[in-house]
PyMOL Python script that loads the backbone (N, CA, C, O; Angstrom):
from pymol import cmd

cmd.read_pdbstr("""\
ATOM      1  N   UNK A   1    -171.289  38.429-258.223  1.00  0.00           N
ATOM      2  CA  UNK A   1    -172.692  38.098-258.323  1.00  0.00           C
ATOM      3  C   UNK A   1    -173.241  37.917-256.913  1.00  0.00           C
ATOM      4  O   UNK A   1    -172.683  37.273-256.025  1.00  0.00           O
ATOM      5  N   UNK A   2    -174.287  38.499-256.824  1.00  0.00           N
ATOM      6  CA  UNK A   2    -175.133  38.051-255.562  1.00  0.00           C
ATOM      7  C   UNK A   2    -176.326  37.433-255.350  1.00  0.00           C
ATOM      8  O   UNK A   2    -177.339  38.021-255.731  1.00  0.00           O
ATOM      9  N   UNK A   3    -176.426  36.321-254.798  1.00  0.00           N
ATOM     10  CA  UNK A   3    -177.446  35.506-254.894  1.00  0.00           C
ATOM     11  C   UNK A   3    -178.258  35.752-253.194  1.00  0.00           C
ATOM     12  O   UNK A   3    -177.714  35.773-252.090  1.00  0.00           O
ATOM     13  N   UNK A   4    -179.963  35.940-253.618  1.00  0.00           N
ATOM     14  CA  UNK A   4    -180.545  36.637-252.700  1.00  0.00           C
ATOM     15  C   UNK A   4    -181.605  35.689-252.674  1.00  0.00           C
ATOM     16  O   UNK A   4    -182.347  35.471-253.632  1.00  0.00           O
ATOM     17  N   UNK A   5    -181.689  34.929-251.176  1.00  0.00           N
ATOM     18  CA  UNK A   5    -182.630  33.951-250.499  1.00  0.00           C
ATOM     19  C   UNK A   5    -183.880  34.689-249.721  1.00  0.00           C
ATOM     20  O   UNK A   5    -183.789  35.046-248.546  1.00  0.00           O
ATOM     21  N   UNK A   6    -184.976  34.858-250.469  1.00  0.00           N
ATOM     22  CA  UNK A   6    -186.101  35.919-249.976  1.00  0.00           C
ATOM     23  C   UNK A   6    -186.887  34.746-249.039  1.00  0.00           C
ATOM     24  O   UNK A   6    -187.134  33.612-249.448  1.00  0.00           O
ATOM     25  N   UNK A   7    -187.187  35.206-247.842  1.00  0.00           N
ATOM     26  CA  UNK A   7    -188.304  34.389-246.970  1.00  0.00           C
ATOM     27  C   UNK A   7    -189.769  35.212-247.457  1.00  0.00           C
ATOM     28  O   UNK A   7    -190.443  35.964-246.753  1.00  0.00           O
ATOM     29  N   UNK A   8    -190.027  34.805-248.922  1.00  0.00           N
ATOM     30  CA  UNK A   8    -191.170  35.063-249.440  1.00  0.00           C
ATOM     31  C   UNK A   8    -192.421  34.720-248.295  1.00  0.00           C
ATOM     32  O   UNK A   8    -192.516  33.659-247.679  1.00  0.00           O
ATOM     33  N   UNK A   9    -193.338  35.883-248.178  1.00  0.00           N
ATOM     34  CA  UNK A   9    -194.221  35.650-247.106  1.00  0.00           C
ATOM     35  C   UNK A   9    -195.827  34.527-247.947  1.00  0.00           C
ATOM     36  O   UNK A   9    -196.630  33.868-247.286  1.00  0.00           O
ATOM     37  N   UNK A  10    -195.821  34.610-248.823  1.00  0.00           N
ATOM     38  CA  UNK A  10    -196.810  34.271-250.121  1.00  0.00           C
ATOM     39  C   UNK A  10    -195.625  33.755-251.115  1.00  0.00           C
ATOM     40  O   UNK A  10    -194.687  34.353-251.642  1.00  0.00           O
ATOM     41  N   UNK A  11    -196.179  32.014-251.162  1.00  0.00           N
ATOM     42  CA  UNK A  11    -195.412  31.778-252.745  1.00  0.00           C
ATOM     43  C   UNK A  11    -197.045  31.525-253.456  1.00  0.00           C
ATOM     44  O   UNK A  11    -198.084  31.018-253.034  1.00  0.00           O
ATOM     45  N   UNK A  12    -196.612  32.191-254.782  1.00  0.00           N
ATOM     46  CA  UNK A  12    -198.040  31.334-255.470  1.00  0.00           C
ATOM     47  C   UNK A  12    -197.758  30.224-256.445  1.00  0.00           C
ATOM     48  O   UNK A  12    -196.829  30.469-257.215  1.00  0.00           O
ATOM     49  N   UNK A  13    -198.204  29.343-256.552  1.00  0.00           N
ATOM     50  CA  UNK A  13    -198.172  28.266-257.314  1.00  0.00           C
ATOM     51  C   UNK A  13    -199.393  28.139-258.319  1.00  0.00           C
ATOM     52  O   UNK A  13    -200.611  28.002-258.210  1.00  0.00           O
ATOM     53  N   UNK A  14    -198.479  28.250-259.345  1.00  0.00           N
ATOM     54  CA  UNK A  14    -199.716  28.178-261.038  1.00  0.00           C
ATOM     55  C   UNK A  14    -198.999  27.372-261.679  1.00  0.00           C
ATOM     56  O   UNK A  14    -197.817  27.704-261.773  1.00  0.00           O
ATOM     57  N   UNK A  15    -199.389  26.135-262.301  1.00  0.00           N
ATOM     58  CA  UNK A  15    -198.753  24.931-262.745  1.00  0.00           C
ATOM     59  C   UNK A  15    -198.988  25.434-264.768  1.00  0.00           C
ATOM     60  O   UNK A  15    -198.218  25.241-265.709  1.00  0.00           O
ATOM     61  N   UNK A  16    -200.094  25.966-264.734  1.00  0.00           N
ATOM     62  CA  UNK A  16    -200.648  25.831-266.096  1.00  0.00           C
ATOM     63  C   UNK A  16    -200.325  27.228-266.525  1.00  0.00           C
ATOM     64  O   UNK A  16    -200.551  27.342-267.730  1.00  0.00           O
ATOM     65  N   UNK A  17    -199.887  28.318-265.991  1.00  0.00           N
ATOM     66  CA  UNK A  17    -199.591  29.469-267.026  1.00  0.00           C
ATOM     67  C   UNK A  17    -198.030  28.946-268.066  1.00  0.00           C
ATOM     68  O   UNK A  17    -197.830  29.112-269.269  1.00  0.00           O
ATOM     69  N   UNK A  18    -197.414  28.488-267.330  1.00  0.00           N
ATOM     70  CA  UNK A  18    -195.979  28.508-268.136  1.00  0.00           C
ATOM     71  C   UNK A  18    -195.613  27.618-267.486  1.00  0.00           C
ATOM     72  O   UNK A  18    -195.326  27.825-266.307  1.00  0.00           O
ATOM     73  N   UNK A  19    -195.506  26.334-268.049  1.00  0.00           N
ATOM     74  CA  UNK A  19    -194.935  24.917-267.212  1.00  0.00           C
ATOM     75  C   UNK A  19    -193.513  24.636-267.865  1.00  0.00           C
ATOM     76  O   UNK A  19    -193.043  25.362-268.740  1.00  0.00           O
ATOM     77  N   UNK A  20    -192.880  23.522-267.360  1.00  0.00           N
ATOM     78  CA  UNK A  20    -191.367  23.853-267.516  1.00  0.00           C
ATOM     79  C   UNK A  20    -191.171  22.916-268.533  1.00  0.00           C
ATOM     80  O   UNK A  20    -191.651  21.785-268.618  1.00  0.00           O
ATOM     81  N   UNK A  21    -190.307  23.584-269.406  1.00  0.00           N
ATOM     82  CA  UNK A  21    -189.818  22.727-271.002  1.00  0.00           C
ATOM     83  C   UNK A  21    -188.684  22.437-270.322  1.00  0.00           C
ATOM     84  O   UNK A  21    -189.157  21.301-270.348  1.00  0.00           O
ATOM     85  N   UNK A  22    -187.732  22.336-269.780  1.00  0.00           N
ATOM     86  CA  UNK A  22    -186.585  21.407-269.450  1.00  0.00           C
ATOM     87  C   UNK A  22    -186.256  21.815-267.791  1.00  0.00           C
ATOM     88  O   UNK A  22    -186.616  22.737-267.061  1.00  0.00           O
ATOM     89  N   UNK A  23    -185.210  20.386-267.587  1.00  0.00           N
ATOM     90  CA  UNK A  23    -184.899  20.707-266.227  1.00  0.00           C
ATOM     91  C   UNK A  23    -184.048  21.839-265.707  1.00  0.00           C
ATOM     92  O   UNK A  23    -183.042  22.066-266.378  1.00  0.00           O
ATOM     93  N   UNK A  24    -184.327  22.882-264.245  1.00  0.00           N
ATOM     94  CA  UNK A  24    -183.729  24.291-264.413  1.00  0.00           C
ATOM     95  C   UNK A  24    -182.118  24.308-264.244  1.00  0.00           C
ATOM     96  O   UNK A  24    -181.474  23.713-263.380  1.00  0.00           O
ATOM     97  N   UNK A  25    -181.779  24.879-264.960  1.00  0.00           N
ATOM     98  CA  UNK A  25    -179.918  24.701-265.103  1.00  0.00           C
ATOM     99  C   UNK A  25    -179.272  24.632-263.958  1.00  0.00           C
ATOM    100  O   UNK A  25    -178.137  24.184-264.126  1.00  0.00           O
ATOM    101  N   UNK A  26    -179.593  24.964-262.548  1.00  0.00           N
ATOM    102  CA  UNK A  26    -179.172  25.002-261.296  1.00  0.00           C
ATOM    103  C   UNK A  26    -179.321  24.079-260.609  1.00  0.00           C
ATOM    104  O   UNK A  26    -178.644  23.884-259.600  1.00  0.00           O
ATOM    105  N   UNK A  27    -180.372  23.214-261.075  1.00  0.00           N
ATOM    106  CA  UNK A  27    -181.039  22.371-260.219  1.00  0.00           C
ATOM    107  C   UNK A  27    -179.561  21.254-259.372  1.00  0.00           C
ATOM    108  O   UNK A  27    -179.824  21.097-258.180  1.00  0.00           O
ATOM    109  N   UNK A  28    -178.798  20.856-259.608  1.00  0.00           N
ATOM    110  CA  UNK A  28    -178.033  20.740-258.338  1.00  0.00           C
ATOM    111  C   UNK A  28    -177.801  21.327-257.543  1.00  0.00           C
ATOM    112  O   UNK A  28    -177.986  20.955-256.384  1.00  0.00           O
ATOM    113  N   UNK A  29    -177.335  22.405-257.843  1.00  0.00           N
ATOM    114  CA  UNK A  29    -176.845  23.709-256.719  1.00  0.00           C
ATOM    115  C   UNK A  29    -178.171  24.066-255.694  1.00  0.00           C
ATOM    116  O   UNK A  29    -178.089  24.335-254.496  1.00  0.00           O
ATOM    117  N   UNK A  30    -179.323  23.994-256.460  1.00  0.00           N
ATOM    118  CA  UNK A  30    -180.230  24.182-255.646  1.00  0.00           C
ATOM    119  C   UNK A  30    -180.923  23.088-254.882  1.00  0.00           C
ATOM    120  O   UNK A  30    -181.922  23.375-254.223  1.00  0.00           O
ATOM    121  N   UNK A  31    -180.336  21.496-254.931  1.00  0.00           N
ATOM    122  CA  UNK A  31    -180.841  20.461-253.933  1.00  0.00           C
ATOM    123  C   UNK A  31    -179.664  20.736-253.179  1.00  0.00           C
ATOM    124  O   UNK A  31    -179.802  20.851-251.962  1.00  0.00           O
ATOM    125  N   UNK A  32    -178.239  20.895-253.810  1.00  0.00           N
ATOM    126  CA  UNK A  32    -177.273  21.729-252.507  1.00  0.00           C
ATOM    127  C   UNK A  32    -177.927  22.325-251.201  1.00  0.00           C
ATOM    128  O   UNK A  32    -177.906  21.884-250.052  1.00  0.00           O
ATOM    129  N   UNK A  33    -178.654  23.727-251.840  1.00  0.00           N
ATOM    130  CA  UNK A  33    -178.488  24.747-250.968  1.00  0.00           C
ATOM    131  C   UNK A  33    -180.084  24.102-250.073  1.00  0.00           C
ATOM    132  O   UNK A  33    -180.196  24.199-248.851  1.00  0.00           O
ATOM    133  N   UNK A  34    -180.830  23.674-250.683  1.00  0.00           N
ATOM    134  CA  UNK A  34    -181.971  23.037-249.870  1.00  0.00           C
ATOM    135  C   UNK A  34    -181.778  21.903-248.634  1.00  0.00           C
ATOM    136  O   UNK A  34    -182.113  21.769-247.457  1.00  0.00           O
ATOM    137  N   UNK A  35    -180.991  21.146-249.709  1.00  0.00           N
ATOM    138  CA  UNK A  35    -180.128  20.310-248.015  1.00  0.00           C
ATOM    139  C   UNK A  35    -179.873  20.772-246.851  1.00  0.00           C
ATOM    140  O   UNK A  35    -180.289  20.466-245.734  1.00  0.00           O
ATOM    141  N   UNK A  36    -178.805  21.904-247.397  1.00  0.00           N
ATOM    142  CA  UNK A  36    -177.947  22.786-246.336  1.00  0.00           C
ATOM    143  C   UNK A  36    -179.495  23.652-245.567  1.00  0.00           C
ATOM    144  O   UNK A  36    -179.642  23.487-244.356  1.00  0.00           O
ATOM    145  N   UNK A  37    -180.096  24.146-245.998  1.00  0.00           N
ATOM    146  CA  UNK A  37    -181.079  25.072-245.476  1.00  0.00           C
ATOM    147  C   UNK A  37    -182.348  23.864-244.796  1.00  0.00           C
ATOM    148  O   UNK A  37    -183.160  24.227-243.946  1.00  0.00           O
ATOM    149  N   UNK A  38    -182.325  22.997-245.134  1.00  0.00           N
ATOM    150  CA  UNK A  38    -183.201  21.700-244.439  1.00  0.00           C
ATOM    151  C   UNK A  38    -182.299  21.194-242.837  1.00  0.00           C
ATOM    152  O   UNK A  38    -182.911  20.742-241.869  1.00  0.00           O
ATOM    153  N   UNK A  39    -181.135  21.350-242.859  1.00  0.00           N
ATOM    154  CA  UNK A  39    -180.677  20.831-241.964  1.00  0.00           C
ATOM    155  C   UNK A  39    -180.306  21.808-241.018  1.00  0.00           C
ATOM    156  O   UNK A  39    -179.555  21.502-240.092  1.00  0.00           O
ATOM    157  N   UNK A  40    -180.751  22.954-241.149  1.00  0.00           N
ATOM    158  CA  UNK A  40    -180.978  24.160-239.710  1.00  0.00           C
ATOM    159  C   UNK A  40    -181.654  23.994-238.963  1.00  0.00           C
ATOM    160  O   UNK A  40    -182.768  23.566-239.267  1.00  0.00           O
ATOM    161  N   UNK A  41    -181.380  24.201-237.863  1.00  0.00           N
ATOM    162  CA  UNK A  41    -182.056  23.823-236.507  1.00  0.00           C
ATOM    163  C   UNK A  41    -183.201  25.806-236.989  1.00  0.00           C
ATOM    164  O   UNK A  41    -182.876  26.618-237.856  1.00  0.00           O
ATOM    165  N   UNK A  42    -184.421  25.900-236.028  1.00  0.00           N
ATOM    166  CA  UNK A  42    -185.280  26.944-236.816  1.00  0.00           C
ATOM    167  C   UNK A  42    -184.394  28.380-236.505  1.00  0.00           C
ATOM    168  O   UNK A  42    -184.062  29.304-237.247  1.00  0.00           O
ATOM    169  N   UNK A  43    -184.194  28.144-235.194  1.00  0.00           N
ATOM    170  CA  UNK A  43    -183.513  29.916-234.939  1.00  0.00           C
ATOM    171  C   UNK A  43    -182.495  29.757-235.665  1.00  0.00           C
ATOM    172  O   UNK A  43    -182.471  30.829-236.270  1.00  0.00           O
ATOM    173  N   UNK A  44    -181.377  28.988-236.139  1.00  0.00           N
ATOM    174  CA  UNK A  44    -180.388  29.343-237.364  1.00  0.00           C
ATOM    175  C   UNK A  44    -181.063  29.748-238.552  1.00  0.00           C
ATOM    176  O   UNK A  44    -180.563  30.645-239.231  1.00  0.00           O
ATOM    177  N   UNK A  45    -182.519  29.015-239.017  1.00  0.00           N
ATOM    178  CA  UNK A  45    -182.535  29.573-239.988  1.00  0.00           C
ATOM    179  C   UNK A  45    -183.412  31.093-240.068  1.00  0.00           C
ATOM    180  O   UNK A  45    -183.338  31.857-241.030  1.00  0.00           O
ATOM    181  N   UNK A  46    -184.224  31.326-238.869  1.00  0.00           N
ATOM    182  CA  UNK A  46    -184.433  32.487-238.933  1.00  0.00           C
ATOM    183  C   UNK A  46    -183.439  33.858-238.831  1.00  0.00           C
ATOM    184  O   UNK A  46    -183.646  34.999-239.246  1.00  0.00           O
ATOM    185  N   UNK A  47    -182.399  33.347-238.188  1.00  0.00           N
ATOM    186  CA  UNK A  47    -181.514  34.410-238.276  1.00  0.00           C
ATOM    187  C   UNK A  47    -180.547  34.601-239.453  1.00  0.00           C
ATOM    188  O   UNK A  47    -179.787  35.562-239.566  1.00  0.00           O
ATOM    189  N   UNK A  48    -180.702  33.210-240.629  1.00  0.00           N
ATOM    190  CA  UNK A  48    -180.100  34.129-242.001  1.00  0.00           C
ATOM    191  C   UNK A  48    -180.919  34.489-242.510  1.00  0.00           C
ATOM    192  O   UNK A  48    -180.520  35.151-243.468  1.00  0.00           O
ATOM    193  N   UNK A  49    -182.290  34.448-242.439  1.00  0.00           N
ATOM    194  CA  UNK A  49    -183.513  34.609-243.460  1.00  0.00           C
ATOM    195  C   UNK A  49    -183.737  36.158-242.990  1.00  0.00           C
ATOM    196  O   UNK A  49    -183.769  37.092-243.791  1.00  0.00           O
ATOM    197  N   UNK A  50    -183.892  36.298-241.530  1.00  0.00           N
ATOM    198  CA  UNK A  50    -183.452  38.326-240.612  1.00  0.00           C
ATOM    199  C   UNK A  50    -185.326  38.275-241.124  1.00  0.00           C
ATOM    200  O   UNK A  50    -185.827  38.879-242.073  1.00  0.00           O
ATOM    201  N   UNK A  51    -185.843  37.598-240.394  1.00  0.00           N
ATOM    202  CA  UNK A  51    -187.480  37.976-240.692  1.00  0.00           C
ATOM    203  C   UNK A  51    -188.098  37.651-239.061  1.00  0.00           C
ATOM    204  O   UNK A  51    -187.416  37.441-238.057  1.00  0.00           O
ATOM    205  N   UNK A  52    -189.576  37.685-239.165  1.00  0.00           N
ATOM    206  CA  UNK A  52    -190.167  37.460-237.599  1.00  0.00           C
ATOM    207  C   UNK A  52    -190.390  36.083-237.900  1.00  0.00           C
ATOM    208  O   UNK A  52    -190.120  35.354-238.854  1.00  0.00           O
ATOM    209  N   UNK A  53    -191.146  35.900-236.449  1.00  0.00           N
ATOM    210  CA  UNK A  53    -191.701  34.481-236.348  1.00  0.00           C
ATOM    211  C   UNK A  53    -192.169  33.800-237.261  1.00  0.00           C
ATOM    212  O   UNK A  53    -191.796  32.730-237.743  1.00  0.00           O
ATOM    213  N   UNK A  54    -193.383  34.753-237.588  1.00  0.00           N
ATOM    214  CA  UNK A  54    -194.525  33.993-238.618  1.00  0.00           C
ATOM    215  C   UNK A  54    -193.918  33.429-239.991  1.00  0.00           C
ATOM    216  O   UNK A  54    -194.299  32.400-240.551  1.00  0.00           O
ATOM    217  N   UNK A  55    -192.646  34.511-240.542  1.00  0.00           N
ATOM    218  CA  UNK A  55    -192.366  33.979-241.577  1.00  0.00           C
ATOM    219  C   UNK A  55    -191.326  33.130-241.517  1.00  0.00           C
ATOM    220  O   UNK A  55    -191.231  32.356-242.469  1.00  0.00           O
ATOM    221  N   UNK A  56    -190.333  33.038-240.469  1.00  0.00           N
ATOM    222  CA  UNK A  56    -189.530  32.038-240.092  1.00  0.00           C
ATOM    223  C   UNK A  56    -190.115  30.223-240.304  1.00  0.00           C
ATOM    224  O   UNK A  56    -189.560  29.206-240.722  1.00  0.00           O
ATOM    225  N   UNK A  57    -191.496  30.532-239.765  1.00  0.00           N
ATOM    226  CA  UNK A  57    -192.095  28.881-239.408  1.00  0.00           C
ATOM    227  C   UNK A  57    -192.325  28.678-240.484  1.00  0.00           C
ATOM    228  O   UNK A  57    -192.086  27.541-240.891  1.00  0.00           O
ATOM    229  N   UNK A  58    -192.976  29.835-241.567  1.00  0.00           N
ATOM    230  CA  UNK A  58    -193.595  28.954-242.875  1.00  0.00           C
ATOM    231  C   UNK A  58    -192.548  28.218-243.453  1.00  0.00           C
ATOM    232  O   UNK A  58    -192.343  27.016-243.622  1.00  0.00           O
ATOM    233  N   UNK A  59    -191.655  29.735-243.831  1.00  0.00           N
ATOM    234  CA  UNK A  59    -190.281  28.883-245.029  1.00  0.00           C
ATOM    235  C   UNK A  59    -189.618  28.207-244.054  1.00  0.00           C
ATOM    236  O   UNK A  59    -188.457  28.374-244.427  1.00  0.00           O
ATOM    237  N   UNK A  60    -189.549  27.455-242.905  1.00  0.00           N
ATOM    238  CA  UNK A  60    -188.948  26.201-241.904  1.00  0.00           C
ATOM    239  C   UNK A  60    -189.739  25.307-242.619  1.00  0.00           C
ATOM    240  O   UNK A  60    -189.038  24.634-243.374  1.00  0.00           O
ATOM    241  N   UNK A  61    -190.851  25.051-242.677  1.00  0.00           N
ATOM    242  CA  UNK A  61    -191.561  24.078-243.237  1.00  0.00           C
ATOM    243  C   UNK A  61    -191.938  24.016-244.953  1.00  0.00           C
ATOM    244  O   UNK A  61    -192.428  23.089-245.598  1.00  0.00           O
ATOM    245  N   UNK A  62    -191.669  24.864-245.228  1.00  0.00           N
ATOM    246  CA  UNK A  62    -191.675  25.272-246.877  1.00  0.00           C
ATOM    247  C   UNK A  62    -190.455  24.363-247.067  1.00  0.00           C
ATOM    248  O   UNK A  62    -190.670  23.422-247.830  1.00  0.00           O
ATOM    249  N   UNK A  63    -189.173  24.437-246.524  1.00  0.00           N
ATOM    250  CA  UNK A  63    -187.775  23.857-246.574  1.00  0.00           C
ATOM    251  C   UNK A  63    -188.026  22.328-246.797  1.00  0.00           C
ATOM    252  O   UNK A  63    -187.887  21.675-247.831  1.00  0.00           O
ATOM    253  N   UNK A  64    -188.537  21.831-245.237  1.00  0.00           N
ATOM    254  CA  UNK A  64    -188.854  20.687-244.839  1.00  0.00           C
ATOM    255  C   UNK A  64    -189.405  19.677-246.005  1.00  0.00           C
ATOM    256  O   UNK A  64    -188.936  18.591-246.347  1.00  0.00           O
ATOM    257  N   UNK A  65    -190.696  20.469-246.573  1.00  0.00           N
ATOM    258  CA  UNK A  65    -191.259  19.559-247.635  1.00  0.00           C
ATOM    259  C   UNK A  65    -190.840  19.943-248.828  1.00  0.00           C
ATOM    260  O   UNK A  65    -190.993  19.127-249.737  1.00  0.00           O
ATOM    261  N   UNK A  66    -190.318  21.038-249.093  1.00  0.00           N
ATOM    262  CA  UNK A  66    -190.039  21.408-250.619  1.00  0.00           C
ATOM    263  C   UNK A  66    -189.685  20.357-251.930  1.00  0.00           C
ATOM    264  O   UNK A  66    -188.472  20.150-251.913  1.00  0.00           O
ATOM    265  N   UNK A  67    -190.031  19.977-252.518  1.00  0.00           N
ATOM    266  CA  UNK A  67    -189.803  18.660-253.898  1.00  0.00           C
ATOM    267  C   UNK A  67    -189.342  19.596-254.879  1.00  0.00           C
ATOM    268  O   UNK A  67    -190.028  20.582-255.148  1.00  0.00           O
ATOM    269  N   UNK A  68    -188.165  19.364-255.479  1.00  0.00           N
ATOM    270  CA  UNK A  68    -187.392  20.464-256.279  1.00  0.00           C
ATOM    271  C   UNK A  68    -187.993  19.374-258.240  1.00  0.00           C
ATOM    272  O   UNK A  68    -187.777  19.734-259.398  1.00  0.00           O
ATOM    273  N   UNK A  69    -188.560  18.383-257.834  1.00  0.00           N
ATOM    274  CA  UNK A  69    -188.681  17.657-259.114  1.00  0.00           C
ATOM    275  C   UNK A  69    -190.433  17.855-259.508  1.00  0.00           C
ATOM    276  O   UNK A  69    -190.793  17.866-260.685  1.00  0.00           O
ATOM    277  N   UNK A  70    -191.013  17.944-258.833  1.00  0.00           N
ATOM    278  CA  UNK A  70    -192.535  18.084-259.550  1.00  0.00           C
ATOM    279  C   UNK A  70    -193.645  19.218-258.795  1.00  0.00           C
ATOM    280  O   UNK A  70    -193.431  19.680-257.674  1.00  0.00           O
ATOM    281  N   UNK A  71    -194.468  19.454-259.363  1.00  0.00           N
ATOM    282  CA  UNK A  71    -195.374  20.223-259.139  1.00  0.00           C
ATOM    283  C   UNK A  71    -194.612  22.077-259.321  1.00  0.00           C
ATOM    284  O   UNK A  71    -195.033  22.927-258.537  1.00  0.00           O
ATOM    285  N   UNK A  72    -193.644  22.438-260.279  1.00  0.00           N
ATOM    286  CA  UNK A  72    -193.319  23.426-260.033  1.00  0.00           C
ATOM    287  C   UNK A  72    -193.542  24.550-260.833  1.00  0.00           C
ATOM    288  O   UNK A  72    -193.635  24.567-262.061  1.00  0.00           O
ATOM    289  N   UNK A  73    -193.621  25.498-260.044  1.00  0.00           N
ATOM    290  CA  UNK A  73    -193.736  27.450-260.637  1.00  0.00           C
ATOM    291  C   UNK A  73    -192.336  27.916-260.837  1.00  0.00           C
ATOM    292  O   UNK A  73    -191.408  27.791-260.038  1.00  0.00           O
ATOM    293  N   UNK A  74    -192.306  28.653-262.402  1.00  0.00           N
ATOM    294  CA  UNK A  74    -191.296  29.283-262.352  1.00  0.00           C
ATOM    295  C   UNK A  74    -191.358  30.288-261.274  1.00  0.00           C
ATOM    296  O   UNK A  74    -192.362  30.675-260.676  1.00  0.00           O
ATOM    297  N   UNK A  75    -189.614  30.802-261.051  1.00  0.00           N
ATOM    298  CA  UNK A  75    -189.659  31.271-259.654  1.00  0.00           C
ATOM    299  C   UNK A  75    -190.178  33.083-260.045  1.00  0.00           C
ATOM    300  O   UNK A  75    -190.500  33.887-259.170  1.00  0.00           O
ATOM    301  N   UNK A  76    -190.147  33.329-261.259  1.00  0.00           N
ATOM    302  CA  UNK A  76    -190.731  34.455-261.473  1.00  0.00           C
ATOM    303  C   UNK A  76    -192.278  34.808-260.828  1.00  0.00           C
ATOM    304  O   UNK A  76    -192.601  35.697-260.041  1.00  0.00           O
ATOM    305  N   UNK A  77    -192.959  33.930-261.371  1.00  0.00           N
ATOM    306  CA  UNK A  77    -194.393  33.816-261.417  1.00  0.00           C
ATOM    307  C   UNK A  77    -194.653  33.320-259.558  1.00  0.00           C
ATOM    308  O   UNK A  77    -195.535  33.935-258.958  1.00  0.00           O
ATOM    309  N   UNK A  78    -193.993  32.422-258.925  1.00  0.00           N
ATOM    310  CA  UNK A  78    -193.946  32.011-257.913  1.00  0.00           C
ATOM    311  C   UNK A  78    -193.706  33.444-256.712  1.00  0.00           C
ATOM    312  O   UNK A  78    -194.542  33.473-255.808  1.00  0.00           O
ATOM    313  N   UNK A  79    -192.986  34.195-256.706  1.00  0.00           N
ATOM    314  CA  UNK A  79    -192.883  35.181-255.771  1.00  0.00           C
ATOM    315  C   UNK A  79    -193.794  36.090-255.400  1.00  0.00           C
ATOM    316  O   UNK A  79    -194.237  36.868-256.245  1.00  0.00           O
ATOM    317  N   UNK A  80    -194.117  36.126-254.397  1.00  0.00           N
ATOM    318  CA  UNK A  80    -195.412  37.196-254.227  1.00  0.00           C
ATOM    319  C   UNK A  80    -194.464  38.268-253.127  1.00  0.00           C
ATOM    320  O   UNK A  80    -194.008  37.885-252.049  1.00  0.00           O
ATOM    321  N   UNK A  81    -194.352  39.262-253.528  1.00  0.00           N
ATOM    322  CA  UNK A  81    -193.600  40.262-252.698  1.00  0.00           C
ATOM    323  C   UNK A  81    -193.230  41.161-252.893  1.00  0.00           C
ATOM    324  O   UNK A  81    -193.398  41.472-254.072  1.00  0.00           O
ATOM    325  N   UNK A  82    -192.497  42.234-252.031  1.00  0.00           N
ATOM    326  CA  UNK A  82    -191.513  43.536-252.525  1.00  0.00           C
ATOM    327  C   UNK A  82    -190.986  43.226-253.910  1.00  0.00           C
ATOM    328  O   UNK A  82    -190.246  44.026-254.482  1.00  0.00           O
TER     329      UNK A  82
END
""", "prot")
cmd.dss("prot")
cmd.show_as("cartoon", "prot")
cmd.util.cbc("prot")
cmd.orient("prot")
């Protein structure tokens, strides 16, 4: 299996199309991997993310504040991209 960390340049956030009936089955693994990705200094994390500046700083600070418990978009609806 391969699991693929997009430095989405656009997330969109819609609370009211499809809000969440239970908590998401990963959700440890994913305050895991948010930890781990919170505690990169920025050029580490731009160089696993392999993007430019501009999108390096957002998702650096997308990381920083991210709340994995409220206000959330499924990640379907959430991706704006390729």
């Amino acid at each position: 299996m391969k699991i693929i960390i997009s430095p989405a340049k656009n997330i969109r956030t819609d609370r009211d199309v499809l809000g969440p009936r239970s908590t998401p089955v990963f959700l440890a693994q994913a305050n895991m991997l948010r930890s781990y990705l919170r505690s990169m200094k920025y050029e580490e994390l731009k160089a696993v993310l392999h993007c430019n500046d501009a999108i390096a700083a957002r998702n650096f600070e997308r990381y920083q504040k991210m709340d994995l418990q409220s206000g959330l978009t499924a990640a379907l609806l959430a991706y704006d991209g390729l």
